[in-house]
MDAnalysis code that builds the backbone (N, CA, C; Angstrom):
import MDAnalysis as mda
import numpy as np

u = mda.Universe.empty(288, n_residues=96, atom_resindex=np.repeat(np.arange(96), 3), trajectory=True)
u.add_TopologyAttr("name", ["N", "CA", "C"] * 96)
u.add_TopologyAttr("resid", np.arange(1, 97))
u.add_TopologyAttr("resname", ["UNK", "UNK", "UNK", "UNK", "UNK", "UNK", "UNK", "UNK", "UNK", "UNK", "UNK", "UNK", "UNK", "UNK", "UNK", "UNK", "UNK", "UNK", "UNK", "UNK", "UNK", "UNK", "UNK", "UNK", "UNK", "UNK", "UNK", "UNK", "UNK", "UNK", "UNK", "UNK", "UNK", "UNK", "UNK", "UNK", "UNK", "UNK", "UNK", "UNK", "UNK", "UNK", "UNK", "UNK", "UNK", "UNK", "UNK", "UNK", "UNK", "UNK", "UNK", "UNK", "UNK", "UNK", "UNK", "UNK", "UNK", "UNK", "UNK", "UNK", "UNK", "UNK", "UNK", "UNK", "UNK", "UNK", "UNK", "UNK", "UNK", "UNK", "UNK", "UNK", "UNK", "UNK", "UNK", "UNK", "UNK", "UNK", "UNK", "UNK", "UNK", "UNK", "UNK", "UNK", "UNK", "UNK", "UNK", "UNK", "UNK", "UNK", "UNK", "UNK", "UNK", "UNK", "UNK", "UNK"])
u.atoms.positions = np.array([
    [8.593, -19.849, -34.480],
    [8.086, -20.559, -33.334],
    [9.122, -21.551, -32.814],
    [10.107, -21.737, -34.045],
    [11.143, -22.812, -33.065],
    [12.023, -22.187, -32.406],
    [12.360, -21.210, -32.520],
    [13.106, -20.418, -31.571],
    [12.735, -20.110, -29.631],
    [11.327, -20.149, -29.831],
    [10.847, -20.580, -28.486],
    [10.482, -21.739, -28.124],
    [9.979, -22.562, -28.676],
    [10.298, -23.906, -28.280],
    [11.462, -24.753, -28.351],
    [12.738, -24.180, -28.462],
    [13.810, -24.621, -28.464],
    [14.024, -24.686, -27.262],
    [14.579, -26.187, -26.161],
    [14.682, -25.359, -24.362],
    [16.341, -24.833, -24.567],
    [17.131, -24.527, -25.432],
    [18.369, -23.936, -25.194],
    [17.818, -22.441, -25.201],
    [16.832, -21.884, -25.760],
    [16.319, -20.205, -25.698],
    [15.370, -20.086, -24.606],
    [15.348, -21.399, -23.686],
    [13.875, -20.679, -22.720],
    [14.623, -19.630, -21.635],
    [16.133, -19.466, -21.445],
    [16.377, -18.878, -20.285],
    [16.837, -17.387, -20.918],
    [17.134, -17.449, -22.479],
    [16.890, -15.725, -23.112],
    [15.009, -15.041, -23.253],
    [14.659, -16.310, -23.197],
    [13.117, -16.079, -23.332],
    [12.366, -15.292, -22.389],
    [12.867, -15.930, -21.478],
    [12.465, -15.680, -20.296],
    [12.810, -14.660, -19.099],
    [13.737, -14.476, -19.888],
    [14.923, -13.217, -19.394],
    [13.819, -11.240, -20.287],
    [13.709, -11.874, -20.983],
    [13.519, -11.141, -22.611],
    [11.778, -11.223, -21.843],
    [11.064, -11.692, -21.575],
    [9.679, -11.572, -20.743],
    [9.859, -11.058, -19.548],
    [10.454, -11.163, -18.677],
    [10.444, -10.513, -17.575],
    [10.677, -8.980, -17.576],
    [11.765, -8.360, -18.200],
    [12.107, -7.122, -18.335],
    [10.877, -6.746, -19.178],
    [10.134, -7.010, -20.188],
    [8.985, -6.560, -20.722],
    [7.982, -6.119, -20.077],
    [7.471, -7.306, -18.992],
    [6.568, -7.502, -17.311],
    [7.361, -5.917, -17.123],
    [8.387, -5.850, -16.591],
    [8.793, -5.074, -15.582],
    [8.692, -3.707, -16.212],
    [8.990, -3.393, -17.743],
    [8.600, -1.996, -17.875],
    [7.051, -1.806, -18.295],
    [6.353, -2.766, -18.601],
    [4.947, -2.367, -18.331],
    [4.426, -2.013, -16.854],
    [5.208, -2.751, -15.826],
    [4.570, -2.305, -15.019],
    [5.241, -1.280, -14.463],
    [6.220, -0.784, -14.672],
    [6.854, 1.082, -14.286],
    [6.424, 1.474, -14.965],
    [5.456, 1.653, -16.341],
    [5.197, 2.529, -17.210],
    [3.888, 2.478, -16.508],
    [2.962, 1.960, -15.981],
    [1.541, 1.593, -15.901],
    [1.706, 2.020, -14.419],
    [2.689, 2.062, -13.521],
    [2.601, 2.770, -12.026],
    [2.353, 3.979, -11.687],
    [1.344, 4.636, -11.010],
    [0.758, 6.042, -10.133],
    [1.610, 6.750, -9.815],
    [2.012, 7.903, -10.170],
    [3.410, 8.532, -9.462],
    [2.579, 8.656, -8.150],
    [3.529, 8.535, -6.870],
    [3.084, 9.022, -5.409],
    [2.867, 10.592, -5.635],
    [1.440, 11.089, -4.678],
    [0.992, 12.242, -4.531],
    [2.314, 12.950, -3.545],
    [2.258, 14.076, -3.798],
    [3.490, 14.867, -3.020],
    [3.431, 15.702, -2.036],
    [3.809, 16.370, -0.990],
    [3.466, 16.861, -0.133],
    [3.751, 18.066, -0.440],
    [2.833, 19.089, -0.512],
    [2.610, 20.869, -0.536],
    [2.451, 21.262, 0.855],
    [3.096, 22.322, 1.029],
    [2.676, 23.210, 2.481],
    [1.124, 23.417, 2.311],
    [0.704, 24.427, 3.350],
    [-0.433, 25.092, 2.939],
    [-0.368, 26.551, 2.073],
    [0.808, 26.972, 2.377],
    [1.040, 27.946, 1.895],
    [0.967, 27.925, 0.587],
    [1.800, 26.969, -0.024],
    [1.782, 26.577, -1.336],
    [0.495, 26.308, -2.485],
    [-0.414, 25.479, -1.195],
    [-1.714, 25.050, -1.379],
    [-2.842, 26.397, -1.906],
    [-2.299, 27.096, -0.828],
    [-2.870, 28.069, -0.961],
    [-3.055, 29.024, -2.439],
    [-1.579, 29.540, -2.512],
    [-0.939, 29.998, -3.175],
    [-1.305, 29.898, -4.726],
    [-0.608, 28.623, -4.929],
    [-0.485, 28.046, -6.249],
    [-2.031, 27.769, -6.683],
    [-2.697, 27.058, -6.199],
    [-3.804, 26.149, -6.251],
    [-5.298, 27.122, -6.056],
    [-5.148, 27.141, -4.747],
    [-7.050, 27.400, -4.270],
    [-7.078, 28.873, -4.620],
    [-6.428, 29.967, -4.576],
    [-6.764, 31.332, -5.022],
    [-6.761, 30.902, -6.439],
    [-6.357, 30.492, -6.982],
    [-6.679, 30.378, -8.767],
    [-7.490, 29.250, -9.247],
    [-8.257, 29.128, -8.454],
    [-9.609, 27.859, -8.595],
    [-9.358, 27.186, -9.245],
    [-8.179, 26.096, -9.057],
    [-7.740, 25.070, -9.809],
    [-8.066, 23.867, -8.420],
    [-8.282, 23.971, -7.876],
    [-8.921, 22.751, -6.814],
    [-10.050, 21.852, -7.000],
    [-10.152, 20.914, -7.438],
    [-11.221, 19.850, -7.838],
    [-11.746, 19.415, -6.884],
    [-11.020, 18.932, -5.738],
    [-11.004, 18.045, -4.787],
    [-10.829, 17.926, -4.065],
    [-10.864, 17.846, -2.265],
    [-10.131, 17.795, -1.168],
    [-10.856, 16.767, -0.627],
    [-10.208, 16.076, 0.069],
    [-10.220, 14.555, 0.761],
    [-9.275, 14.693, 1.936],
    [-10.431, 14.918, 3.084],
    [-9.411, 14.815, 4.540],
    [-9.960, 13.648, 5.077],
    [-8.358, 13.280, 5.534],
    [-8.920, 11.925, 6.097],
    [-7.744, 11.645, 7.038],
    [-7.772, 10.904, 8.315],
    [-7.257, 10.928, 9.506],
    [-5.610, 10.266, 9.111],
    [-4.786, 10.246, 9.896],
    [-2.788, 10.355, 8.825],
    [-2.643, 9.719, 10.555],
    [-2.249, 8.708, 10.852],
    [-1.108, 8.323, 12.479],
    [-0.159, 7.956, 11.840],
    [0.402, 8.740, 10.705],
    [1.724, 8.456, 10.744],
    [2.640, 9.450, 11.911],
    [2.264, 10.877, 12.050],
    [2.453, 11.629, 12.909],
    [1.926, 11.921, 14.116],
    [2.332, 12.750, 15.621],
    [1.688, 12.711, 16.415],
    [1.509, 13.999, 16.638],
    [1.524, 15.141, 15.735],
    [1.432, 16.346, 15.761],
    [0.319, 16.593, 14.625],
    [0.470, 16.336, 13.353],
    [-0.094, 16.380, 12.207],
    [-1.164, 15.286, 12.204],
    [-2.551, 14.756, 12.372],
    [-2.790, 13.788, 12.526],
    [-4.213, 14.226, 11.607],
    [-3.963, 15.090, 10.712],
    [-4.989, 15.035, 9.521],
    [-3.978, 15.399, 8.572],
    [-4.874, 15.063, 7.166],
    [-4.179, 14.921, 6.210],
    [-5.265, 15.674, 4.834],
    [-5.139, 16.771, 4.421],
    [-6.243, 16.726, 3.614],
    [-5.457, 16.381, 1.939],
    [-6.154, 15.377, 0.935],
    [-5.635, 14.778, -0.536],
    [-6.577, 16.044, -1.108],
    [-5.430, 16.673, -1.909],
    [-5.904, 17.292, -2.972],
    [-5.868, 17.389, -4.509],
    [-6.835, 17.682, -5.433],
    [-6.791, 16.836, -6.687],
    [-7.311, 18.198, -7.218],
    [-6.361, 18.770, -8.613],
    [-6.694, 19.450, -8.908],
    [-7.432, 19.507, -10.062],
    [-7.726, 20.926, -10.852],
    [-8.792, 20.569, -11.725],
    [-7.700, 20.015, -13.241],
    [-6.563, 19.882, -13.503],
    [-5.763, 19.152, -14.325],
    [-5.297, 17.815, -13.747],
    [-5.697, 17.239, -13.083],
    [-5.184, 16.340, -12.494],
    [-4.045, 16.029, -11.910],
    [-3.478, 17.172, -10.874],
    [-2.426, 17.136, -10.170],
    [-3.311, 16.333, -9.115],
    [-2.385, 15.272, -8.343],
    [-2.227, 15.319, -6.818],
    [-1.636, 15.425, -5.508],
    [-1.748, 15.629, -4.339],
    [-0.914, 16.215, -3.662],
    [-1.670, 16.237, -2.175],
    [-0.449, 16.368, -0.955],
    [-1.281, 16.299, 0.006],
    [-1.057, 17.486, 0.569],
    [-1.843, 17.707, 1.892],
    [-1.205, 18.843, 2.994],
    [-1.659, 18.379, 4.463],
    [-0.390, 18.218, 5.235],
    [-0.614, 18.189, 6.507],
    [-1.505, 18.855, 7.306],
    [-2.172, 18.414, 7.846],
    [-3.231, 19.422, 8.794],
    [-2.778, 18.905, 10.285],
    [-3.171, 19.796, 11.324],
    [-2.739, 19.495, 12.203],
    [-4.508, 19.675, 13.292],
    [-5.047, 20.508, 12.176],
    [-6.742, 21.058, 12.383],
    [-7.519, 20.756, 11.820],
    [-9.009, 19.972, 11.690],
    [-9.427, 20.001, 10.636],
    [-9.704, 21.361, 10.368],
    [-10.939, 21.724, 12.029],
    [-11.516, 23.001, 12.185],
    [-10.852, 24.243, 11.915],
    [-9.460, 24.352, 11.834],
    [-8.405, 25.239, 11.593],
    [-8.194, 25.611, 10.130],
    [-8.178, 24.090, 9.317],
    [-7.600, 24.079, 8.420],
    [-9.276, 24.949, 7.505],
    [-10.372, 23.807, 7.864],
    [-11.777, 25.090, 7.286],
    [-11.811, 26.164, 7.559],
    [-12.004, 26.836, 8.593],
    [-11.872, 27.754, 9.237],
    [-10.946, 29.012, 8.420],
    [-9.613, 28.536, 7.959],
    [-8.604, 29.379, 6.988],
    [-9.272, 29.579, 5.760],
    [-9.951, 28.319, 5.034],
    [-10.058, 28.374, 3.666],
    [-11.859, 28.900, 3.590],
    [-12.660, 29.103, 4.410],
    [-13.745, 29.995, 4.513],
    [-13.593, 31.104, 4.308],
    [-12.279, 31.490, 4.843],
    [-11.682, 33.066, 5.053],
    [-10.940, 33.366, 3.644],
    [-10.679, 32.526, 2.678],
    [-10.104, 33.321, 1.768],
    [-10.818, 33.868, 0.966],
])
């Protein structure tokens, strides 16, 4: 305990806490969901009924693409896909 209450060790101390902070919190961070075509979506995912989840929800990051459907699979991948339809984008996946 005298080693930390020493103030000549508070600035290794403190050095030595922060980097600790900092890889708990990169170890404890969400990887960002990734962007899949539909094709891919398709492909990989919804013909082999690994799809848990779809979450469309409105995207102005673009002015072409302005849906977005989040998809969550049944292992817990996530991932998005641009829509540019909703009605388009149902419309396809009724049909498979």
């Amino acid at each position: 305990m005298n080693y930390i209450m020493n103030p000549d060790n508070f600035p290794k101390f403190g050095a030595g806490l922060l980097a600790l902070l900092a890889l708990i919190y990169i170890a404890s961070a969400k990887p960002l969901a990734k962007e899949k075509t539909y094709m891919e979506f398709v492909n990989d995912y919804f013909t082999k009924n690994q799809v848990k989840a779809i979450t469309i929800t409105k995207d102005n990051k673009s002015d072409v693409f302005n849906y977005r459907a989040d998809v969550e699979t049944i292992d817990g991948i996530k991932f998005y896909v641009t829509l540019g339809s909703v009605d388009n984008f149902l419309a396809k996946i009724d049909m498979l």
